[in-house]
ZAFI-188683 format. One record per residue (C-alpha): residue in three letters; x, y, z. Coordinates in steps of 0.1 Angstrom, whole numbers, plus 5000, padded with zeros to 4 digits. Example, Ala and Ser with C-alpha at 12.3 -4.5 7.8 and 13.67 -1.06 7.14 Angstrom:
BEGIN
ALA512349555078 SER513749895071 
END
This chain:
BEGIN
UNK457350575096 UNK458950435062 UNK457550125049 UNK461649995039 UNK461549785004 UNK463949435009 UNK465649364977 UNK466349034986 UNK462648904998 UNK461049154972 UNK458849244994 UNK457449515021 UNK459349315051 UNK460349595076 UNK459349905089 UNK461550175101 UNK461950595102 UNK464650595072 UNK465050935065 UNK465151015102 UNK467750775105 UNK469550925073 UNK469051285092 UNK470451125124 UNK473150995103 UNK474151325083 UNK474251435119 UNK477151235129 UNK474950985147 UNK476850625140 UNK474250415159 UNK472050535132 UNK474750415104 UNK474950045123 UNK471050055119 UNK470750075086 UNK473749895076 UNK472149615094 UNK468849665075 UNK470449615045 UNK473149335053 UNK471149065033 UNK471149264999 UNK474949345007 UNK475748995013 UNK473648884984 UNK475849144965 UNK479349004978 UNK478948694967 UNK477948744934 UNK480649014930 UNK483448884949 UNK485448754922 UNK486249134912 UNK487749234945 UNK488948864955 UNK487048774985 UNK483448824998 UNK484749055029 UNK486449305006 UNK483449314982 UNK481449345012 UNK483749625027 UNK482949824990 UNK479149784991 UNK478849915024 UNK481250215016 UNK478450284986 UNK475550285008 UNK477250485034 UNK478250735007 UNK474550714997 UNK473350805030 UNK475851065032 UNK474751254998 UNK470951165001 UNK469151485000 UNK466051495022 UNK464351725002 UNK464351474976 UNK461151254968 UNK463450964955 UNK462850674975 UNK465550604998 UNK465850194998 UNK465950274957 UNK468350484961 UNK470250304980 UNK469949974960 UNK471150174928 UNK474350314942 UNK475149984957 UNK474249834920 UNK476150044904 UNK479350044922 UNK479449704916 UNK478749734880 UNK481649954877 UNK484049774893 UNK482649474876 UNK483249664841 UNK486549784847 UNK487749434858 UNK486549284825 UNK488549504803 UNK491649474824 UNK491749094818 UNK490349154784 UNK493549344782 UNK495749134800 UNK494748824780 UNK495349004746 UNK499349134761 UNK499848854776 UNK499348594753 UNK500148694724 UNK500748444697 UNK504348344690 UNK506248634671 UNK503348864676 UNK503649214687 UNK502649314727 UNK501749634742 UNK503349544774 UNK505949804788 UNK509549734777 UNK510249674815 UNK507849384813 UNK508749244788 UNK512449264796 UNK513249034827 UNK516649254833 UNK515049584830 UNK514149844855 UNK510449914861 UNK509850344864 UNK508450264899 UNK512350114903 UNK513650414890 UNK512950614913 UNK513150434942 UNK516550394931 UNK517350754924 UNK515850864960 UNK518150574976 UNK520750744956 UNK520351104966 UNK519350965005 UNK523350805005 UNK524651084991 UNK523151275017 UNK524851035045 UNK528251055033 UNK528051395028 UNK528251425071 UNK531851245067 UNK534851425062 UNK536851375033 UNK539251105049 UNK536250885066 UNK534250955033 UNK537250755015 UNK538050505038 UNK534550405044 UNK534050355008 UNK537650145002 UNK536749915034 UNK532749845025 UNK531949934992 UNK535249814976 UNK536049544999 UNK539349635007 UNK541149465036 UNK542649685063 UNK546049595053 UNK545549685020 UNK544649995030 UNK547350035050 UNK550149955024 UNK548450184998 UNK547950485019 UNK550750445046 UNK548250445074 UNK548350245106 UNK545749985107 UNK544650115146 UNK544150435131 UNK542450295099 UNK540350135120 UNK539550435141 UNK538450665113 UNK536250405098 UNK534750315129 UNK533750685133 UNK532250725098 UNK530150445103 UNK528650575135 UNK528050865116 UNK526450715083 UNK524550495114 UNK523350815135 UNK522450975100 UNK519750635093 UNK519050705128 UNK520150335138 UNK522350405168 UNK519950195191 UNK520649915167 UNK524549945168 UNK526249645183 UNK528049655213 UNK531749675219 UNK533349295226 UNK535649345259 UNK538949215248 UNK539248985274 UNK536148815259 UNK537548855222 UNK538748505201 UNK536048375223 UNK533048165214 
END
């Protein structure tokens, strides 16, 4: 039996078998985690608050200090001599203190690119500091929707490939397709009509495809 040191009381306030716990624990033995998360919920939630301006609320600062002493438990070697509740209190101290650090010099940074005085130089990106640029995250999502439409229209023949394009992309009108390529709208209409249940199938949104208007019910409301 472990005589368990409360940071929060500073004081000898509860006894428990910790390193059989923290054996039951390395085990796979959760019941033994809930236990001495439990123990420790005051100094966590002591933690939180003071801390919970660096993660933005008290349940994700909360949600970080118990991943530390979890981790803790999980490394703790029970060979060692160290004293487990000391242990435990430093990685949990320190995780904050890290966090804490790193969130300092971010809006130490922040500040300084931010606001600058007027006409001075900013380390910001170009693609922040220009509202009409594109950001490299934007880049390449654009590229991959790129290569991904490519890839549709590749599964349309040449004539669907070009119709498809003249009626949606370039907004052409049937009968303007008609006049310019000597086609008969029915059959224009056709072939488009077949691409885009192809490009559809190939976004796998057939399910989503609306359905064919009887032409009895068509001009209705």
């Amino acid at each position: 039996m472990l005589k368990v040191f409360c940071p929060i009381r500073r004081q000898h306030c509860m006894t428990i078998p910790v390193r059989q716990c923290i054996r039951q624990v390395q085990m796979g033995d959760v019941d033994a985690i809930a236990d001495i998360c439990q123990l420790y919920n005051p100094f966590i939630q002591s933690m939180a608050r003071k801390y919970s301006y660096v993660y933005g609320s008290i349940h994700d600062a909360r949600s970080v200090a118990t991943t530390a002493l979890i981790e803790c438990i999980y490394s703790y070697d029970l060979a060692d001599n160290v004293d487990v509740p000391l242990a435990i209190v430093r990685r949990v101290r320190k995780q904050f203190g890290d966090d804490a650090y790193r969130y300092k010099q971010e809006q130490s940074l922040l500040e300084k690119n931010v606001y600058c005085p007027e006409g001075g130089t900013t380390d910001l990106p170009d693609y922040l500091e220009d509202q009409n640029a594109v950001c490299p995250m934007g880049r390449v999502i654009e590229l991959e929707e790129k290569e991904e439409l490519q890839r549709a229209l590749d599964t349309l023949d040449e004539k669907e490939r070009r119709l498809v394009c003249l009626r949606h992309k370039e907004a052409w009108t049937f009968r303007s397709i008609s006049e310019e390529h000597g086609i008969p709208i029915p059959s224009i209409q056709t072939v488009i009509n077949r691409g885009v249940r192809k490009l559809r199938s190939h976004y796998g949104l057939d399910g989503d495809a609306p359905k064919k208007i009887p032409k009895k019910q068509r001009g209705k409301k």
